[in-house]
N, C-alpha and C positions, 0 to 999 in steps of 0.2 A: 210690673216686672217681678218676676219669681224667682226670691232667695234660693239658695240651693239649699237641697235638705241638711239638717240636722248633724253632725261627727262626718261628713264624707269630706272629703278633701280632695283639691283638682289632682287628678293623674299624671303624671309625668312617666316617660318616657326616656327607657335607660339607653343612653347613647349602643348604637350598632360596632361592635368590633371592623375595622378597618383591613380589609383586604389587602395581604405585604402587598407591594408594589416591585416589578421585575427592578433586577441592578444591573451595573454593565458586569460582563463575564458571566449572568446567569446562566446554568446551565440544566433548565430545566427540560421537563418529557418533549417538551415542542422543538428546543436545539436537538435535544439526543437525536430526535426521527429526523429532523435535517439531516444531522451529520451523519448516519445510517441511509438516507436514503441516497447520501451525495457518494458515499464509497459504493453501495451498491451497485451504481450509474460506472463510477470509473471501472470496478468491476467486469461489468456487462462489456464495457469497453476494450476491456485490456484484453477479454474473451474473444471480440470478433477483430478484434485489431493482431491476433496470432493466426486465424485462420482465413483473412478476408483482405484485399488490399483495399488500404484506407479511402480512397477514391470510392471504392465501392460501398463503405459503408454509409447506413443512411442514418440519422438520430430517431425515425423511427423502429428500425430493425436496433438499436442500443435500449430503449425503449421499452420495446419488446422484449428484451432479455431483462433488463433490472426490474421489472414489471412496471413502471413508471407510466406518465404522460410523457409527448414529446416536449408539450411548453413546460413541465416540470424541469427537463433538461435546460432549455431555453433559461430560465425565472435560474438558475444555480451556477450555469455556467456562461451563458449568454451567449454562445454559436458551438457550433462543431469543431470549430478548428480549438476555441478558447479550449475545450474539453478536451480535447487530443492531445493541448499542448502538454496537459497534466500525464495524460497516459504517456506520452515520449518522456515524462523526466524523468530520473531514478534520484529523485534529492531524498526523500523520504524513505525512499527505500534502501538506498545506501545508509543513510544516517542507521537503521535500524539492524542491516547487514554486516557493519564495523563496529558495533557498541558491543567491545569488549578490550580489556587488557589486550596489547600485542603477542603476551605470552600466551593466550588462550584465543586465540582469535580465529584460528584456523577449526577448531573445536565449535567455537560459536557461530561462524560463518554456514559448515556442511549442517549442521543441526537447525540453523533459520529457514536454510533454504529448504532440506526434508521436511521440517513440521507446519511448513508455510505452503509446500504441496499437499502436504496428506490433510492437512487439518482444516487450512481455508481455502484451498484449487485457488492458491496463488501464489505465483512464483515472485521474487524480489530480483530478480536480471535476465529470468530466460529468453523475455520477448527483445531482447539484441537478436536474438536467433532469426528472426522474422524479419528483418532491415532487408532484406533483398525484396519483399513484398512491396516497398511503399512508394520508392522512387526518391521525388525530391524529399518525401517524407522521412526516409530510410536514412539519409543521408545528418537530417536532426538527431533519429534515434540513435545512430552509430557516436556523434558529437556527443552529446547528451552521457549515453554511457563510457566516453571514454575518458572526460573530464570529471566526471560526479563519480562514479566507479572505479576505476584503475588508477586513473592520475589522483586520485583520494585518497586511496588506497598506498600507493607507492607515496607518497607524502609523508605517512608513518611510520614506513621501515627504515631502519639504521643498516647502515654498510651498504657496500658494495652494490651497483647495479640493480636500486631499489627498483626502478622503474619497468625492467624487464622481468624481475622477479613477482614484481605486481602483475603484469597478466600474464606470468606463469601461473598464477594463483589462481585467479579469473578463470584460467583459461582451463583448471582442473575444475573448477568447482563447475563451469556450465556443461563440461562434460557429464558430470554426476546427474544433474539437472534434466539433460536431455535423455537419459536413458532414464530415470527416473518417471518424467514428467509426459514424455514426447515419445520416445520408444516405450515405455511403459515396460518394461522387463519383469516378467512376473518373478525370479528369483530374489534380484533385488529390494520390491514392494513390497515382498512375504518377509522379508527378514525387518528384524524391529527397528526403528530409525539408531535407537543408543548403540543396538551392533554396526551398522553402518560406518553410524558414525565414526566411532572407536577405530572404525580399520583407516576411515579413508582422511579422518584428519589431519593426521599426522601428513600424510599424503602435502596436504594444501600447506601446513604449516610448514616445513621445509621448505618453502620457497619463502616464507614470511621471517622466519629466522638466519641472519645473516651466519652461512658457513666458514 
């Protein structure tokens, strides 16, 4: 048996640093591109769901617009209709369309919906507009926007005939919207959203503030 040489002593072996481990709520690069590529998808959706009756659309042709697989659709939202049903709600986009003081709301309202056109080609209530396209689907989307939206809406305002005063409001702002967005009015697009805004707030707000 052969000693081992002379002053060397056995090697060890300094323990390997421990790779963190995911936690719940992580939200690391792999959520983020989740959740990038799931609004992408409703995206693509909310896209042919204003130009296309929903019957006609395919989750290939949705697919194809958020550049996606179909079973990637499939694997996030688990059918067509689940996926639509997202596109028909305006919960999220309400909540982001009222988040403000009442007193400035009307201010915050026309300025969501212009910089929500021009900046991300998405609107937060104009596809109400399209409800005659869907059929019995029309008929959710009309439901949908009139209790998440108007009847939301009209919940907040004090005095008088809150309720009709709400889609008063409603009913100024998808105007803006649709010349905006849909007629595309080149005088309107060329002037900066803050001038816009400025003129046609006050507009919406008047209906928001009890006279």
């Amino acid at each position: 048996m052969t000693a081992p040489a002379s002053g060397t002593a056995p090697q060890s072996r300094a323990p390997q640093p421990q790779a963190p481990q995911p936690r719940a709520g992580d939200t690391g690069p792999a959520r983020r591109d989740a959740e990038a590529t799931k609004a992408a998808i409703i995206r693509a959706a909310r896209h042919l769901l204003a130009r296309h009756a929903h019957a006609d659309i395919t989750l290939k042709a949705v697919a194809e617009r958020a550049g996606v697989s179909a079973p990637l659709i499939l694997k996030y939202f688990g059918n067509k209709d689940a996926l639509f049903a997202r596109v028909m709600s305006f919960e999220a986009d309400a909540e982001a369309l009222l988040d403000a003081p009442l007193a400035g709301l009307g201010h915050h309202m026309v300025r969501h919906l212009l910089t929500g056109q021009a900046e991300h080609g998405a609107d937060p209530i104009l596809r109400i507009v399209f409800a005659p396209l869907h059929r019995e689907q029309g008929d959710t989307l009309r439901a949908n926007f009139r209790a998440q939206v108007v009847d939301r809406l009209g919940e907040r305002l004090t005095g008088p005939d809150a309720g009709v005063r709400a889609e008063l409001a409603v009913s100024t702002l998808l105007g803006l919207g649709v010349m905006y967005g849909i007629a595309r009015g080149p005088r309107v697009r060329d002037t900066p959203i803050d001038e816009i805004t400025a003129r046609y707030a006050p507009v919406v707000q008047g209906f928001l503030t009890p006279q």
